[in-house]
N, C-alpha and C positions, 0 to 999 in steps of 0.2 A: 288241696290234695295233689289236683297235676301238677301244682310247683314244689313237692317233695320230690315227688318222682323226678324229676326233672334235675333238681338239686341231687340227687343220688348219684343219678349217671354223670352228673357233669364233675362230681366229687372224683366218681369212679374213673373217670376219661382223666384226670388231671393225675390222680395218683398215679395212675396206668403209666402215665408221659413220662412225669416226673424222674419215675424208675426205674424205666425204660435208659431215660438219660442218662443219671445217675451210673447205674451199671454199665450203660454204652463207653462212656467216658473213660470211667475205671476202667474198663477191660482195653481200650486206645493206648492207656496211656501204660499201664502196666506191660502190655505186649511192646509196647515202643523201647521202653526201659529192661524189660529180656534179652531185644534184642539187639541190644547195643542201639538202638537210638535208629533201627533202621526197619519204619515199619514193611510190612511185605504184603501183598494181596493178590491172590491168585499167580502167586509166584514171578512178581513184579515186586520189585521195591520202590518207592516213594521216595521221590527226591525234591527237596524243597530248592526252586533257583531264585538265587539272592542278586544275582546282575541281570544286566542289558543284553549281554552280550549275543544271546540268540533271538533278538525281536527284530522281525513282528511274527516269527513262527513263533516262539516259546519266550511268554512277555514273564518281566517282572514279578517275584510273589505269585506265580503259578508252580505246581505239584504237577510232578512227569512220573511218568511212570518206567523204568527201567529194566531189562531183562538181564538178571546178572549173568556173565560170561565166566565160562568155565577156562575156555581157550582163548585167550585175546590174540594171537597170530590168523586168525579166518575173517578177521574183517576188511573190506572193503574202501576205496572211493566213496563220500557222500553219506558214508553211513554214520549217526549220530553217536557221539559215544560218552561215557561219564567215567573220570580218569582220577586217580588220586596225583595231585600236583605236589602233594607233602603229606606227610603224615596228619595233617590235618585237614589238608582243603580238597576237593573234590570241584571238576571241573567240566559240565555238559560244553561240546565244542563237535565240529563236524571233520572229519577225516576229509583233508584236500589234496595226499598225496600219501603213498605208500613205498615203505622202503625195504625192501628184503635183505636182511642179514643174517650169518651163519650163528649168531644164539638169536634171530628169530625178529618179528616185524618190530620196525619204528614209523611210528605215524605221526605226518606235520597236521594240525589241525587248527582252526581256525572259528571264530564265533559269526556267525551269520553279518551281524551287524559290527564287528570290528573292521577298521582298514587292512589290517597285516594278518599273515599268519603267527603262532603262539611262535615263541623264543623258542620253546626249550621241545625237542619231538617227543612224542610219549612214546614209551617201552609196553609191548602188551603187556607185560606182566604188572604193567598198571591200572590197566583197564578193567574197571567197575562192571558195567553192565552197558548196552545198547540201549540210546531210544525207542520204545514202542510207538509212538506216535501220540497218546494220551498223552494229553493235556486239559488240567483241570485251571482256569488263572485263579488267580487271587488266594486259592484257599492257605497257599504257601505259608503266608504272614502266619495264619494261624495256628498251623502246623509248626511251624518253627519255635512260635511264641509257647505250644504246649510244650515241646521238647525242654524248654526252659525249664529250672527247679521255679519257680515265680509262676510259668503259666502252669505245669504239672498239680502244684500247690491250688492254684486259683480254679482252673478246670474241674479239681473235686471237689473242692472246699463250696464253691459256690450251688452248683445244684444240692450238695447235702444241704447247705443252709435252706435253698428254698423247698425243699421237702421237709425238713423238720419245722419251721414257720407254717405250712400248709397243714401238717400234723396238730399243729398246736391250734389253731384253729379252728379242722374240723372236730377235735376234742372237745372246745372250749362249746362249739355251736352243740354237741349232742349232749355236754352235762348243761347245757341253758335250756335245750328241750326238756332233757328230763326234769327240771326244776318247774316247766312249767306245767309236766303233766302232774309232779305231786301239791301241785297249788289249785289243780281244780276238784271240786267238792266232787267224792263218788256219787253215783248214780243208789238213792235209798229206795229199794221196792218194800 
């Protein structure tokens, strides 16, 4: 009897998780894909870094957190900043010097752990958003890997599987109980 009970709640705890995840997932990955591929969290976007170039502050396969900029002309010396290099690539790098011109700042920047400063200086009006300082490592891979249509696919595809296997199981266990309560002789008074 206390290993029913026990099996209930552990059925109950797993379903609970399951769906939990299931839903957590879906709603990651649906919001990532709204927004163009650019999740946001308390008004910080999430930037996955794919180089070296700012370690051992911001390693490898770690998720920064960025505060998007409205004005890219008010930054600084030193200040972290994430720039579109091309209409494709985006680049965390540190402001090593500031240039004032009459349509407005050009900054040389530089990655922590590069010899030189970048080639090319960025124009604010390229500037993405400033470093906050968060720094998550590793999760990046992941992140990256969901943004993929392969991981987006695999991310939902997989915990649905193991919630419906889990389904079909606690099914299978409650119509094997009920087979064994109509197999025992009623009670004849």
């Amino acid at each position: 009897m206390k290993s029913r009970k026990v099996w209930k709640w552990m059925n109950r705890i797993i379903t609970s998780v399951l769906m939990v995840l299931l839903v957590g997932v879906a709603a990651i990955v649906l919001s990532t894909k709204l927004a163009s591929g650019e999740p946001e969290v308390f008004g910080h976007q999430m930037k996955t870094v794919l180089s070296g170039s700012m370690e051992p502050g911001i390693q490898t396969g770690s998720i920064i957190a960025v505060k998007p900029v409205s004005d890219g002309n008010n930054l600084k010396k030193n200040d972290v900043i994430t720039f579109k290099e091309d209409a494709e690539t985006l680049i965390t790098h540190r402001i090593i010097e500031v240039t004032e011109t009459k349509n407005g700042s050009l900054y040389t920047t530089k990655g922590d752990n590069n010899d030189g400063p970048d080639r090319e200086q960025v124009l604010a009006d390229n500037v993405i958003g400033v470093y906050s300082g968060l720094t998550i490592p590793y999760v990046g891979y992941m992140v990256h890997f969901s943004q993929s249509p392969e991981g987006s696919a695999l991310l939902l595809i997989v915990p649905g599987i193991f919630l419906l296997g889990y389904s079909v199981i606690t099914i299978w266990k409650a119509l094997r109980q009920l087979d064994v309560k109509d197999d025992k002789p009623a009670d004849v008074k």
